[in-house]
ZADONU-444039 format. One record per residue (C-alpha): residue in three letters; x, y, z. Coordinates in steps of 0.2 Angstrom, whole numbers, plus 5000, padded with zeros to 4 digits. Example, Ala and Ser with C-alpha at 12.3 -4.5 7.8 and 13.67 -1.06 7.14 Angstrom:
ALA506249785039 SER506849955036 
//
This chain:
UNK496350644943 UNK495350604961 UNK494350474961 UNK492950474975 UNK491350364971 UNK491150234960 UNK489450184955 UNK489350004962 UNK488250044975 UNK488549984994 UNK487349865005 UNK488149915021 UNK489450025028 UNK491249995026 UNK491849995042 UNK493549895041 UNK494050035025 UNK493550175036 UNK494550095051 UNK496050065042 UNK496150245034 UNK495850305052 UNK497350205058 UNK498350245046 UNK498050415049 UNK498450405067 UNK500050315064 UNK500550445051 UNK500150595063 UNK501050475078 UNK502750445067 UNK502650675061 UNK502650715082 UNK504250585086 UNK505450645075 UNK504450675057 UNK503450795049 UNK501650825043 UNK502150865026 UNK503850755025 UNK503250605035 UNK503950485047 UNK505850535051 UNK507450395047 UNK507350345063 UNK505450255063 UNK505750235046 UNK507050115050 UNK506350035066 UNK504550015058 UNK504750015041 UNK505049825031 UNK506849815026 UNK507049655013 UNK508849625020 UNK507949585037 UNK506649465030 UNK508249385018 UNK509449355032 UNK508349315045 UNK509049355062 UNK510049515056 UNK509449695058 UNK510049875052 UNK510250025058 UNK510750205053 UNK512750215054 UNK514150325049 UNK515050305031 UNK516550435031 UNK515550595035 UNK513850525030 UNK512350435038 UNK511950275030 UNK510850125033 UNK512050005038 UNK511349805042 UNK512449645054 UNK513149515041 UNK513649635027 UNK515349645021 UNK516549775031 UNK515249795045 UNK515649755061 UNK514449765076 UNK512549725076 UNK511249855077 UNK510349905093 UNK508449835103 UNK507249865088 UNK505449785085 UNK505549585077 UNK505749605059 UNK503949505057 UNK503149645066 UNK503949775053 UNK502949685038 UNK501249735045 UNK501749915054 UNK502649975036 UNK500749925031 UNK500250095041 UNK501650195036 UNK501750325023 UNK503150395015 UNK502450585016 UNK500850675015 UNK500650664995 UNK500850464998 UNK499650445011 UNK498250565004 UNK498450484987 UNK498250284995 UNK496850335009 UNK495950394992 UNK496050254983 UNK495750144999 UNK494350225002 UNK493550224983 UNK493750044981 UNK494049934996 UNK492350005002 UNK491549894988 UNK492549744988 UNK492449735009 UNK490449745004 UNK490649634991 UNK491849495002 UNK491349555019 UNK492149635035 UNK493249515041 UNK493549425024 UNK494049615019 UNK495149635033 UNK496049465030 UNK496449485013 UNK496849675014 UNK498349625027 UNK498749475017 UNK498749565002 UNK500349675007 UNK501149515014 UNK501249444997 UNK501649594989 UNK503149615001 UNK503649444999 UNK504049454981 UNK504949634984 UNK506149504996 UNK506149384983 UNK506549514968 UNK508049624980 UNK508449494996 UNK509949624997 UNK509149774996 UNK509249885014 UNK508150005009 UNK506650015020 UNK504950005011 UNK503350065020 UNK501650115013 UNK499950035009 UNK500250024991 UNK500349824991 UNK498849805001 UNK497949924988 UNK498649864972 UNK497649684980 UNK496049784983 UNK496149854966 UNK496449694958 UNK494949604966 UNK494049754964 UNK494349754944 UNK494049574944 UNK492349594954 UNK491649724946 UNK492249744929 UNK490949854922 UNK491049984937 UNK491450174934 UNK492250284944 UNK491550464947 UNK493050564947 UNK493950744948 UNK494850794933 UNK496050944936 UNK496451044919 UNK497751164915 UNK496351314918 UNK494651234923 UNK494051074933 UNK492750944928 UNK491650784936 UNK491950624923 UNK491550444923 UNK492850324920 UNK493150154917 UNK493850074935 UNK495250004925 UNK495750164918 UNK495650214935 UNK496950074944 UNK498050114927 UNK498150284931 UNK498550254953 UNK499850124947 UNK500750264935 UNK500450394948 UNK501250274961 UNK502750234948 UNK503150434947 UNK503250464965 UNK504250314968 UNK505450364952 UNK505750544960 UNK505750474977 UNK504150544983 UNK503550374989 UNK505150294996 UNK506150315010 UNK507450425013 UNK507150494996 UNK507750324987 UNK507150264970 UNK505550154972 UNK506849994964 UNK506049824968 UNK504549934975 UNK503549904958 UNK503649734961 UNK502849734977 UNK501449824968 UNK501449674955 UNK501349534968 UNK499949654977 UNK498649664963 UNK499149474955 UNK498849404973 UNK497049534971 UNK496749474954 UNK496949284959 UNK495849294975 UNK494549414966 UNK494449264952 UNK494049144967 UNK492749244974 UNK491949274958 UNK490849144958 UNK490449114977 UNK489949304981 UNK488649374967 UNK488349554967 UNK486549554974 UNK486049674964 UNK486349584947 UNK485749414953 UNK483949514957 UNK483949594942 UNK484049434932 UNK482949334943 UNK481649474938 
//
């Protein structure tokens, strides 16, 4: 299933979508050529420096980096039991929570979020507007990280990805336009097809899509099992939903309210 119009219609073009895929594609192909891949992603090494690590943002002031465990690398963080030292010059940890925004695990993640980006922030930065759009897309992932800190303030895995920020745009967006359809690519076992869908069966289908990759480890790093990472994606589309339902009645699709002035 691909989604890639819906039927809302757009006044204006999306610039701020369009920019944030773009730079998201450029940090993507920035982390493959020091030290990743282009199929596998970002290597441990910007995962760790760039990516969110809930331990950090719990224990303020503490960082991790990758150690040895007996014959084994592991992601060892200052302050936890039977670890001595501290972990070497790395970016702030309040930097890591915007540049995990712009980095995907690998190149199944980052095709599957730009898509969905694309699809529906489009409308909702033309319903809410460019700035407005940029704001809450940025904010969005905050929140959704902060109850991934809330939920596992222990965990040392890092997380990274735009699926926070997303889940918020597909929560506004299903507030904002409840009655869209997606246009969408439907893979069979021996033939393809064009459909209409419901929006919503659309964001269910992203969130069960995103679960799967996270349970096998497709959309975590280092392999790891997504955990608290669903979590993050319920703060993302409730913080979506609650400013969708704020909005609702101070921006009117302008091309209802014309059709019932008529």
């Amino acid at each position: 299933m691909i989604p890639f119009k819906d039927n809302a219609g757009l006044t204006r073009v999306p610039v701020i979508t369009v920019a944030l895929i773009l730079a998201s594609l450029v940090a993507y192909v920035l982390a493959a050529f020091h030290g990743g891949s282009l199929i596998g992603g970002p290597g441990s090494g910007t995962i760790v420096r760039y990516g969110a690590i809930p331990y950090e943002f719990a224990h303020w002031g503490q960082h991790c980096a990758l150690g040895t465990v007996g014959f084994s690398q592991s992601l060892l963080c200052s302050g936890q039991h039977d670890v001595a030292g501290s972990a070497g010059p790395q970016p702030a940890t309040w930097v890591t929570a915007f540049t995990a925004m712009f980095l995907q695990a690998n190149l199944l993640h980052l095709a599957v979020n730009m898509t969905f980006l694309g699809v529906f922030g489009a409308s909702v930065e033309d319903r809410v507007g460019r700035l407005a759009f940029l704001g809450f897309y940025m904010l969005g992932g905050l929140a959704a990280l902060a109850l991934q800190v809330l939920v596992a303030p222990g965990s040392a895995t890092p997380t990274l990805g735009a699926s926070g920020a997303i889940a918020a745009v597909l929560g506004a967006y299903i507030v904002l336009y409840p009655r869209a359809k997606i246009r969408t690519f439907v893979v069979l076992i021996f033939r393809f097809t064009f459909v209409e869908l419901a929006a919503w069966v659309v964001v269910a289908a992203w969130f069960a899509l995103d679960a799967i990759l996270g349970a096998v480890g497709v959309s975590t790093a280092f392999g790891a099992s997504a955990g608290a990472a669903y979590y993050a994606h319920w703060g993302g589309i409730a913080f979506g939903v609650l400013v969708g339902l704020a909005l609702l009645g101070r921006h009117r699709d302008p091309a209802r309210g014309s059709q019932l002035a008529a």
